[in-house]
Structures are given as C-alpha cells and as structure tokens.
C-alpha positions in Angstrom: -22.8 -5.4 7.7 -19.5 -5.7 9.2 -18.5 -2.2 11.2 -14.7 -3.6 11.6 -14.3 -3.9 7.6 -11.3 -1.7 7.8 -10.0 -2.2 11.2 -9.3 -5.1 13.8 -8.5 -7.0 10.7 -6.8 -10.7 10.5 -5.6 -13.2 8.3 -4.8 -16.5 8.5 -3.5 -19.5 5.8 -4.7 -22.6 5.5 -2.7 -25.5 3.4 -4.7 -28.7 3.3 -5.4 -28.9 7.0 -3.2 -27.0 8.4 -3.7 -23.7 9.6 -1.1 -20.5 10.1 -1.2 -18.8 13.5 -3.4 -15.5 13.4 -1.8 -12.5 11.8 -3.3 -8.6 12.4 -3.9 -6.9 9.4 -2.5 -3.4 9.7 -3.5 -2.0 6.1 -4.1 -3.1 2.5 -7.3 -4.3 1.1 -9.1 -7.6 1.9 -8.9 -9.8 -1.1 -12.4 -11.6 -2.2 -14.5 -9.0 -1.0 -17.1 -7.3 -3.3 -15.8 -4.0 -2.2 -12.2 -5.2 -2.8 -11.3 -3.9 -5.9 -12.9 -0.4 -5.4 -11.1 0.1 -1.8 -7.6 -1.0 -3.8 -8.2 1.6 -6.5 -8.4 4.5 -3.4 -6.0 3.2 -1.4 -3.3 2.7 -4.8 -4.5 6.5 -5.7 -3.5 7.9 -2.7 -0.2 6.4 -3.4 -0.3 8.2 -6.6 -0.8 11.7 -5.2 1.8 11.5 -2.6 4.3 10.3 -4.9 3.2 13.3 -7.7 3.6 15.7 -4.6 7.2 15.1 -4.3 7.6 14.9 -7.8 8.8 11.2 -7.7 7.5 9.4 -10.9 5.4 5.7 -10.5 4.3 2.6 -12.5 1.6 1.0 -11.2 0.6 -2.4 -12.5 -1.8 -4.7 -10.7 -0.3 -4.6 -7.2 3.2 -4.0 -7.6 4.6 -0.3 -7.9 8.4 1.1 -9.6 9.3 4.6 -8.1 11.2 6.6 -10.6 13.7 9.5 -9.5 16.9 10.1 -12.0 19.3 11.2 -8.9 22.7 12.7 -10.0 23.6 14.0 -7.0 22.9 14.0 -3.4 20.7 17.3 -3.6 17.5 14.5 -4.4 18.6 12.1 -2.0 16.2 13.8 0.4 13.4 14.3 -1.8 13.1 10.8 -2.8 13.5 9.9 1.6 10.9 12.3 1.9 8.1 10.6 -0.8 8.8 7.5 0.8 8.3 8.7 4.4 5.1 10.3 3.2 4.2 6.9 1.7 4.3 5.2 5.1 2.2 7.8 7.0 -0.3 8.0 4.4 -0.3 4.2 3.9 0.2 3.2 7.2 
C-alpha cells in the first residue's frame, strides 16, 4: 500500500501524446481510486460542519457547493469572512 496516499501528491494531464508539466496536489481527493469516493464524502462533511458552525447555510451537489447567508447589513459581513476563512484552514 501506498503510505503517501494523502500527501506528496501530483497530477499530471495527458492529451493524446502530450503531457502537462507536473502539478503538486495540495488537497482534494484522488479521482479513480477505490477509496475515492469515501475520502470525498469526509473531506465534503467537514465542509459541512464548519459552514453549520458559523451558521452559513450550504448546497452540496456532486462537487460543487452554494453558500447561503441573507446579509442585510454589514453586521454579517464578518460572519460570512469568518466561515470562509475557517473553510480554508480546515480544507487547506
């Protein structure tokens, strides 16, 4: 088994015969795995909590994600910069 299945991760692309240069992979879930689609449903219901922490709601559909904050004035500008920061620690 691979010890580096969640770190010292890259990707390249290859179209026809060409191939991209090397790209590290800092986060996210390795697609065509076996273990793929488990490690996306953690790593999409951590996103979950953190956003219910800060009370921000989400829709979460495949891999895309719609935050949802009714802001009326700037009193929830912060809370909504707050989720977000959260979002790339946790995620990060």
């Amino acid at each position: 088994m691979d010890t580096n299945f969640f770190s010292v991760r890259t990707h390249q692309t290859k179209v026809g015969s060409y191939l991209s240069d090397t790209a590290a992979l800092i986060s996210g879930v390795v697609q065509g795995s076996g273990i793929g689609p488990l490690m996306f449903l953690v790593y999409i219901n951590e996103l979950a909590a953190v956003l219910e922490r800060y009370g921000i709601k989400g829709k979460l559909f495949a891999d895309d994600v719609k935050l949802y904050l009714q802001i009326l004035n700037y009193v929830r500008v912060p809370q909504l910069q707050q989720a977000v920061d959260a979002l790339v620690v946790s995620m990060g």
